[in-house]
N, C-alpha and C positions, 0 to 999 in steps of 0.2 A: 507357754501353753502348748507350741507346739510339738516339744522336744523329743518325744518317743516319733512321732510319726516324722521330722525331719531327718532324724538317725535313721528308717526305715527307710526313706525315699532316697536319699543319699548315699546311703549302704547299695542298694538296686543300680542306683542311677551309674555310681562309680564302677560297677563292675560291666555296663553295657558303653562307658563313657571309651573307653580302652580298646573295646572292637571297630576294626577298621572296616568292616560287613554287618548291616544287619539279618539275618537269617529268621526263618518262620522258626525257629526252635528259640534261640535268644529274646526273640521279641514277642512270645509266649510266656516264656520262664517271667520277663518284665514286668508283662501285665498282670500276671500271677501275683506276684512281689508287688506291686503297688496296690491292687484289689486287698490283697490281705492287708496293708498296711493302712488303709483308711477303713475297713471292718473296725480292725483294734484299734483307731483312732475314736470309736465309735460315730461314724458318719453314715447317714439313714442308709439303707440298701438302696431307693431306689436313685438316689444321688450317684452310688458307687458302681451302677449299671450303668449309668448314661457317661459318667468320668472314663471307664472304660472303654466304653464303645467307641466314643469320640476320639481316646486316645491311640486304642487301636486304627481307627482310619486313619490318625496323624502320620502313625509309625508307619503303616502301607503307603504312605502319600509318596507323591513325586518330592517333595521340599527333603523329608530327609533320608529317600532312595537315592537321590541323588549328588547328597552333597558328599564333600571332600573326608568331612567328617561325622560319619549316621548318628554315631552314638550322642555326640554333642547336639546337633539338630532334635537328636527326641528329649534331652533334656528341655529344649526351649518348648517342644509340644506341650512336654507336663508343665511348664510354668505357663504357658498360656491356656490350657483346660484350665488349671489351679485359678489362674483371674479369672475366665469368664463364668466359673461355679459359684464364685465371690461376689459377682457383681462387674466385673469393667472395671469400673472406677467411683470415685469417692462420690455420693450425693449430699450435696450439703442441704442444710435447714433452710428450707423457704420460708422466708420473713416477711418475703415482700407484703407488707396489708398497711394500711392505716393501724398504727401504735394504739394500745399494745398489742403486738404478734402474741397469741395465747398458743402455748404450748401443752398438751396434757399429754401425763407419766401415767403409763399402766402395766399389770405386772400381777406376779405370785407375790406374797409373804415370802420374806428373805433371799430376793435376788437383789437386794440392795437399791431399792430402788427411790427412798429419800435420801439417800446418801448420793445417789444419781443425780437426783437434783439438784442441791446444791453443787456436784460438781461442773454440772453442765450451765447453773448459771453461772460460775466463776470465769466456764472459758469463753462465754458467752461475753461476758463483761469484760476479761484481759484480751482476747482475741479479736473480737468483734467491735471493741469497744460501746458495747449496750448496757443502757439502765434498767437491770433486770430486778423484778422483784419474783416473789414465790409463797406459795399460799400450800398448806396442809389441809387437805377434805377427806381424809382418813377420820371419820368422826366416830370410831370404834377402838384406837389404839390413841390416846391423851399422849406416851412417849412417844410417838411419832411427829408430835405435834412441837414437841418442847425438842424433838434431835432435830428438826428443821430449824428452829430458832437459832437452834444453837451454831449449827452447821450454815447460815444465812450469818447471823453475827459475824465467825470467823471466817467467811468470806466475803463481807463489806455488800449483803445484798439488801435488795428491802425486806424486811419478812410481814406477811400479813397475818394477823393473830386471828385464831377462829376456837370454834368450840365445839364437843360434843354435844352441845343438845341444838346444834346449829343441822340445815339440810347440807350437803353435799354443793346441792346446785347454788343455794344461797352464799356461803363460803366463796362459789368461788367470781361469782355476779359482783358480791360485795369487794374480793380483790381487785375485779378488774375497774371496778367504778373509780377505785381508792388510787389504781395504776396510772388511770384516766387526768384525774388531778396532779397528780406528781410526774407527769410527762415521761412515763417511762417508754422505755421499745417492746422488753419482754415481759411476760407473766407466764410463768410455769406452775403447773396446778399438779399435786403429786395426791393420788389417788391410793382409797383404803388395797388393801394384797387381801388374799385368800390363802388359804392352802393349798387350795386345787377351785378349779372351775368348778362355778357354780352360777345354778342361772339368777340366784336372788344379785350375786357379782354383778351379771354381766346385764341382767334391768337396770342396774342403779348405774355403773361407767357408760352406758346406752344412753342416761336419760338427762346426766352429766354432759358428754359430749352434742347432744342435738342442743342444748341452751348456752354454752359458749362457741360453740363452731372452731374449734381449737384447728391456727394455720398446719399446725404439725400435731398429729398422735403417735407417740412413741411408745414403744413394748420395752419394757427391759428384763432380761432376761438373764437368770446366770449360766457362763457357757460350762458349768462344772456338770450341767445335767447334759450334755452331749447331746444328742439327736433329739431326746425328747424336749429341747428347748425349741428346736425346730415344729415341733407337734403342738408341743402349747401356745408358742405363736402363730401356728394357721387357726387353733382353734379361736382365739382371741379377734386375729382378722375378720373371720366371718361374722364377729358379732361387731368389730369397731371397720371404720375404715384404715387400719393404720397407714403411717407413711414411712413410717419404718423403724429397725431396732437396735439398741444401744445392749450389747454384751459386754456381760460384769464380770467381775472375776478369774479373769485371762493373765494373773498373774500367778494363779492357783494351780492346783495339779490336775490342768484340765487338759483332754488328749487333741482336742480339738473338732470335733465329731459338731460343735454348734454352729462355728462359722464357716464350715463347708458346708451341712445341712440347711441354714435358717433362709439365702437367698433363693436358695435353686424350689425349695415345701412351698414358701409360701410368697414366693415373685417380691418379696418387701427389700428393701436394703439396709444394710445395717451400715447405719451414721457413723457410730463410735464406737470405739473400746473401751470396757475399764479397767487400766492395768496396775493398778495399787489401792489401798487404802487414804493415802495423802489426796487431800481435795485437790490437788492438780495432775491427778492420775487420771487423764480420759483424754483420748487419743483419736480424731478422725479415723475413721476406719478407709486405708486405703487398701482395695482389692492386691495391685501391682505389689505395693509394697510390701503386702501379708506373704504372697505370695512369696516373693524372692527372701525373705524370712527364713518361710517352710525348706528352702530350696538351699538354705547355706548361704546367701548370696549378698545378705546382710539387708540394713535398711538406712543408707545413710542419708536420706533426705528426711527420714522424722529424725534421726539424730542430731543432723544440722539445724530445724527447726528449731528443739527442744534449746539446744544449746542459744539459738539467736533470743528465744525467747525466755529463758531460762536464767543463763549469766549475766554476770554485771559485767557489761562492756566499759564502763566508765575504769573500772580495775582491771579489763583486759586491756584498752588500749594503753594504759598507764604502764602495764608489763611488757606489750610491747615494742612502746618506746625506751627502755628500759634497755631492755636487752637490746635491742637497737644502737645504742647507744654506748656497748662493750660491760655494763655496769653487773653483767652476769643477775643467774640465779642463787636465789638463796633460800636458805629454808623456811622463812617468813612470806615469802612467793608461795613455795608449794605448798604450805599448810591455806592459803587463798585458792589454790586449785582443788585442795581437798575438801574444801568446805564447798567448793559449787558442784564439785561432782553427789556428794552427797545429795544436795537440793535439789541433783536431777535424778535421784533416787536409788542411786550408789550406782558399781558395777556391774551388779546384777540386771540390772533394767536397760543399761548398755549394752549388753553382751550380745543378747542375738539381731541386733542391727549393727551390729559388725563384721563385715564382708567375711569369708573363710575361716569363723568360729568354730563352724562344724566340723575342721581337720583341728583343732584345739582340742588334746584327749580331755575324755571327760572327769577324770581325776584331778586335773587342775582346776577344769571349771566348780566341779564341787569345792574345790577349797578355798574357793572366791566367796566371804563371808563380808556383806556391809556392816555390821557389826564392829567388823575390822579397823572401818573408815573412822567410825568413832573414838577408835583407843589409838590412831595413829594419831588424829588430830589434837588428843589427847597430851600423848609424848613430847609433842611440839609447844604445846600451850605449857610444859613443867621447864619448860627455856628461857633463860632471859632472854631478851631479844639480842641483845650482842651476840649470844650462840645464834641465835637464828642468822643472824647480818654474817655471821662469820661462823661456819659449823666445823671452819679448820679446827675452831682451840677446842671441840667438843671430844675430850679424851677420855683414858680411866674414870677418875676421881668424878668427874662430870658428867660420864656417861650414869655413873653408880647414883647420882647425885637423882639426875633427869627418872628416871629406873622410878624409884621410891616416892619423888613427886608426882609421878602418874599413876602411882601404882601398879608395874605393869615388871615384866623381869629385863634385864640385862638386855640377850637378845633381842626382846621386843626395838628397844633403842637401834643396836644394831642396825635390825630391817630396815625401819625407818631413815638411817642413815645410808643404807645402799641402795632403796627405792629411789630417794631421793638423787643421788650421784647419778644412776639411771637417766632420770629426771633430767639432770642439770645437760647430759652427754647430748638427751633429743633434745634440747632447747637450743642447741649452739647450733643444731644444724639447720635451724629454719630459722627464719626473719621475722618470724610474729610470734609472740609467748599467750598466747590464749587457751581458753578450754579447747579449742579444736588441736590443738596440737598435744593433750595429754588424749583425745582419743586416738588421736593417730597412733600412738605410741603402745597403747594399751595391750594391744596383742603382745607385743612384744616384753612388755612389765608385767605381762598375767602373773606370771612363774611368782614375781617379788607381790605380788597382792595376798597371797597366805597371810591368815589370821597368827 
């Protein structure tokens, strides 16, 4: 999401990073170059007046007039404006109430916002470990009612069934009564969209929320609308109390202009992100961590997460001990490593929480296609496993052989056999064969990730 505007900030920042003085002319030109660069991010004006101002009295400040190194000290200025325009830090969902905790989704038409819901009861249920059920009161769109179902089935949630010729507030009375007997924690109630505000809208999610008393009202929002995502959820606030909002779409080509705008407009926090289409795309939204994002500086504590939560440890420690044990890697291993980086949503979704991607020219990163992950995993699978246990004997005749059962050319084989060699070179040097050890590596294997 954030890509043009951390190319701009890091483009500015490196050239001030190098001066051994800051000077009233440098630390002008600066603020110049990062004003313009959250404009074309599209982040509200009056956000990008006050980022400024503040950042200007950082740069005059004593902390970095005086240190060893100015240029570096005003980077840390811009990453600490960048958190506290963000929020500080992560606000998580207060649950705390006698079960069920009611949740209510509010929103425009098409920021994804039943697709929100079930992702948010999913992580609700695998993270939190809660018995989440989810109820549809969109009583003007019938498909919204059947993509909840659906999206509930393939996330193992409860679904409550409602109707069109049913009320809003009824639907959702009758979930929580149904939640009530089946001892669950949550109840998330996902509300009709509009196109635009509207006050017949905002009588009926008005009159909705005063009869369930919902512990959390969340706005979700898509960040592809930039600043004005920020605008439609203050307008929303004044007529809900929100407690804050879940931005969708932050894997799209969005410049970022929402998530600098949405905290600072309308004082709300925004909880989570949604950064794919896969129901396990939605990500606490942490300020610190967005920020060092923005800044090049990567994110490896959601990465660690993701993976803790993500891989099958039971086949990491198994690989492990393995290599542990001299018994080497083999192509059977790394076609297991390729299958869970994929589940964590290939390399694409890794890449900018990886420290010093930003010096990674960007002709490489374009050429990073998860697509790729599939036809490699592919090539692997046209193997018997004897090639896989031993990719010595994998020759000519065999290579031609592997080629025409994947359907894929010559080369393609190739690749896959010097990613893999790659592969096998990082694994000797550390003492543990897990997914965290193909991200370590990854900067380094960028080059051999070509489609």
């Amino acid at each position: 999401m954030f890509d043009n505007l951390s190319d701009r900030l890091n483009g500015t920042l490196k050239k001030i990073k190098g001066q051994g003085k800051l000077t009233e002319t440098n630390i002008k030109d600066t603020l110049r170059e990062v004003r313009m660069a959250l404009l074309e991010a599209d982040v509200a004006l009056p956000v990008v007046t006050d980022f400024i101002a503040h950042l200007k009295e950082g740069a005059l400040g004593e902390e970095v007039q005086t240190s060893l190194t100015p240029g570096q000290a005003m980077v840390k200025v811009v990453q600490r404006e960048l958190i506290k325009v963000m929020g500080e830090a992560n606000e998580e969902l207060d649950l705390k109430t006698n079960p069920p905790a009611i949740i209510l989704m509010a929103g425009l038409q098409g920021a994804g916002k039943t697709t929100t819901v079930a992702k948010l009861g999913r992580w609700l249920k695998q993270t939190k470990k809660k018995k989440v059920g989810v109820v549809s009161a969109d009583i003007y769109r019938p498909a919204a009612i059947k993509q909840l179902e659906t999206l509930a089935n393939d996330s193992e949630l409860v679904f409550f069934d409602s109707d069109i010729s049913q009320k809003p507030v009824d639907i959702a009375n009758n979930a929580i009564e149904a939640a009530k007997k089946q001892f669950l924690d949550v109840v998330i109630v996902d509300t009709a969209g509009r196109l635009h505000i509207d006050e017949e809208m905002m009588c009926e999610i008005k009159e909705l929320h005063a009869a369930i008393n919902p512990v959390e009202t969340l706005f979700v929002v898509d960040s592809m609308t930039g600043q004005d995502a920020a605008n439609t959820a203050k307008a929303f606030d004044e007529a809900l109390p929100l407690t804050g909002v879940i931005l969708t779409k932050a894997d799209g080509d969005a410049r970022g202009g929402a998530a600098l705008s949405v905290r600072h407009i309308t004082g709300k926090p925004i909880k989570f992100i949604g950064v794919g289409e896969k129901a396990d795309a939605l990500e606490p939204f942490h300020p610190d961590r967005m920020a060092s994002r923005i800044l090049g500086m990567g994110d490896m504590l959601t990465l660690i997460e993701e993976i803790e939560q993500k891989s099958d440890k039971k086949k990491a420690e198994k690989l492990a001990l393995k290599i542990q044990k001299g018994k080497g890697f083999d192509l059977e291993d790394f076609r297991e490593q390729l299958v869970q980086m994929q589940e964590m949503g290939g390399v694409s979704a890794m890449m900018d929480k990886l420290p010093g991607m930003n010096e990674v020219p960007q002709h490489l990163k374009d050429q990073v296609d998860d697509k790729a992950l599939a036809r490699q995993i592919g090539v692997i699978h046209s193997m018997t496993m004897q090639e896989r246990k031993h990719p010595d004997l994998i020759k000519g005749s065999r290579k031609r052989r592997i080629a025409e059962g994947a359907g894929q050319e010559l080369q393609d084989v190739n690749r896959i056999l010097k990613q893999y060699k790659m592969m096998q070179k990082m694994m000797k040097r550390v003492k543990k064969g897990n997914m965290a050890n193909m991200v370590r590596g990854m900067k380094s294997n960028l080059r051999g990730m070509r489609p």
